[in-house]
C-alpha positions in Angstrom: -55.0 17.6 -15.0 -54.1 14.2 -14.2 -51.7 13.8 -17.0 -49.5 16.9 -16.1 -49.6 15.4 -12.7 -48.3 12.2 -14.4 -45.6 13.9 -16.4 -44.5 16.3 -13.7 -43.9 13.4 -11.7 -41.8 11.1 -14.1 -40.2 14.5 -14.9 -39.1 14.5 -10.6 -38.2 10.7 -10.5 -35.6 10.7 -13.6 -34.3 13.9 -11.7 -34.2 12.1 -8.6 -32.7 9.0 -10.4 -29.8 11.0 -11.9 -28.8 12.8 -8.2 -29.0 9.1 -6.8 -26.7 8.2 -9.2 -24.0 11.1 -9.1 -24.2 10.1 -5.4 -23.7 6.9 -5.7 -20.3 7.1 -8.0 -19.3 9.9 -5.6 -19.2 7.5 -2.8 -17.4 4.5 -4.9 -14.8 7.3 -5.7 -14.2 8.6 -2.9 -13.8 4.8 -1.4 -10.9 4.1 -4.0 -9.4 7.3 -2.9 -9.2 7.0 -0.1 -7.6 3.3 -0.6 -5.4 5.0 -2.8 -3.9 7.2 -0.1 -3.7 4.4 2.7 -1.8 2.2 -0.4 1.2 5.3 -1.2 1.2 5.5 2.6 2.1 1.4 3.0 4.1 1.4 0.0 6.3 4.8 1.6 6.3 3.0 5.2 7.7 0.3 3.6 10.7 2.0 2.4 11.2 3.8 5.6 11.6 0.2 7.0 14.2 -0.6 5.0 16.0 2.9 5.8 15.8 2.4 9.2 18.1 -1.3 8.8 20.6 0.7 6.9 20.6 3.2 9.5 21.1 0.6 12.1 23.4 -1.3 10.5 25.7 1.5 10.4 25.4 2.9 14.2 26.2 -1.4 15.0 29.2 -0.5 12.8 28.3 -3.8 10.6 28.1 -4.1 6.8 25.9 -1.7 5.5 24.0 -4.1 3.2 23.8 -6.5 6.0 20.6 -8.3 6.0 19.5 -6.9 2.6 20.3 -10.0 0.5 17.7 -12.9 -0.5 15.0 -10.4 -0.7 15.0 -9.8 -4.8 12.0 -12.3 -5.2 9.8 -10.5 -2.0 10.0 -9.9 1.1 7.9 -8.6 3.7 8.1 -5.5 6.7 6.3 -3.9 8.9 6.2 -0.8 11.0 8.7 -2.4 13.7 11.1 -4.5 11.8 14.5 -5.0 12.7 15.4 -7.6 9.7 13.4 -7.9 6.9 10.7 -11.0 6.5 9.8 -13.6 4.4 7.6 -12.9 1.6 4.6 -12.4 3.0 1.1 -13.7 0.6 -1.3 -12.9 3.5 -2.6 -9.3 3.8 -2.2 -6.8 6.0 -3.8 -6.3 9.2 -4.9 -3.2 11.1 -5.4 -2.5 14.5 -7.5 -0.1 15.8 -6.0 0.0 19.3 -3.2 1.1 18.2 -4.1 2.1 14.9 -0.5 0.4 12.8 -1.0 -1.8 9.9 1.5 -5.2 10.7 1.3 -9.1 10.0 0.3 -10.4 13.7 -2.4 -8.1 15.4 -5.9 -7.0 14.0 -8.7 -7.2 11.3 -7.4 -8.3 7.9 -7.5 -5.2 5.5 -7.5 -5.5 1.8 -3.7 -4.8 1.4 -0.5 -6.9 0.7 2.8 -5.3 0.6 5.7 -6.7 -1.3 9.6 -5.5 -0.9 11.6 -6.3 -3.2 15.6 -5.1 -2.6 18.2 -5.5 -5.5 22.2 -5.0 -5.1 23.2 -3.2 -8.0 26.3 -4.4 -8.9 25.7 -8.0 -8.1 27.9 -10.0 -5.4 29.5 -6.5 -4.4 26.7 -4.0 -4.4 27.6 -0.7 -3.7 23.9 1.1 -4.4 20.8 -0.8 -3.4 17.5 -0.8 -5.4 14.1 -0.8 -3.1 10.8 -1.6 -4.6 7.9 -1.8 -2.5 4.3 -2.4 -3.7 1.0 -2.7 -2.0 -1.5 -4.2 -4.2 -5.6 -4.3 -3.2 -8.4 -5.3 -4.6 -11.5 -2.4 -4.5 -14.8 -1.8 -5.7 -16.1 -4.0 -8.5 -12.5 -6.6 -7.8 -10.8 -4.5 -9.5 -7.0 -4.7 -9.1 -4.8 -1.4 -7.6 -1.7 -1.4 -7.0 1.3 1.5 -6.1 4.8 0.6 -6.7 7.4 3.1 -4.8 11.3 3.0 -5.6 14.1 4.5 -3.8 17.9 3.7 -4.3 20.2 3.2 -1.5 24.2 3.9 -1.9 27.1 2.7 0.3 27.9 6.4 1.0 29.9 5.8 4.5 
């Protein structure tokens, strides 16, 4: 009697051990997912950024590349720019109050975004390449990144 009790109960503890376990990656995964989706959503605002220069380079009636150059190396954004930044090595911060990821205001985060802008031709560009990554660092130190693209043309 005591050795089916024995058994029965080593039999319960591996089960146990194995539903621990599922849990336990379940979490993990669904930590690096959801960093996945806060990364593509950086890397798009990023992009968005850059749009919005264009945009209001050509309601000021000025070049529409204006401000664009010097940034093939890195540079950096955020939600509110008007002109883009230097690169930027230090992550990104968030703040809860007002719940916008930026470089000046809140906790550090695990994110860095990068923009990279290239005139295509050179000198005279008349189309505009826009890369803009966000790289992290998640569970285990493992390295993530997203790269986005979009390509901007001198259509005005």
């Amino acid at each position: 009697m005591l050795l089916e009790a024995v058994i029965a109960l080593s039999i319960m503890t591996v089960g146990m051990l194995g539903i621990f376990t599922v849990l336990s990656n379940s979490i993990g995964a669904s930590r690096v997912s959801t960093n996945q989706e806060i990364a593509i959503n950086l890397a798009a605002e990023g992009i968005e950024v850059v749009k919005s220069i264009l945009d209001k380079n050509a309601l000021l009636g000025v070049a529409w590349n204006l401000g664009m150059t010097g940034c093939g190396n890195g540079c950096s954004v955020q939600f509110n720019s008007l002109v883009l930044g230097s690169s930027q090595t230090n992550p990104l911060k968030f703040d809860p109050s007002t719940g916008f990821y930026g470089y000046s205001n809140g906790t550090n985060t695990v994110f860095k975004r990068q923009m990279a802008i290239i005139g295509i031709p050179p000198g005279s560009p008349s189309e505009l390449k826009v890369t803009s990554t966000v790289s992290w660092l998640d569970r285990g130190g493992i390295p993530f990144s997203i790269v986005l693209e979009d390509r901007f043309f001198d259509w005005r």
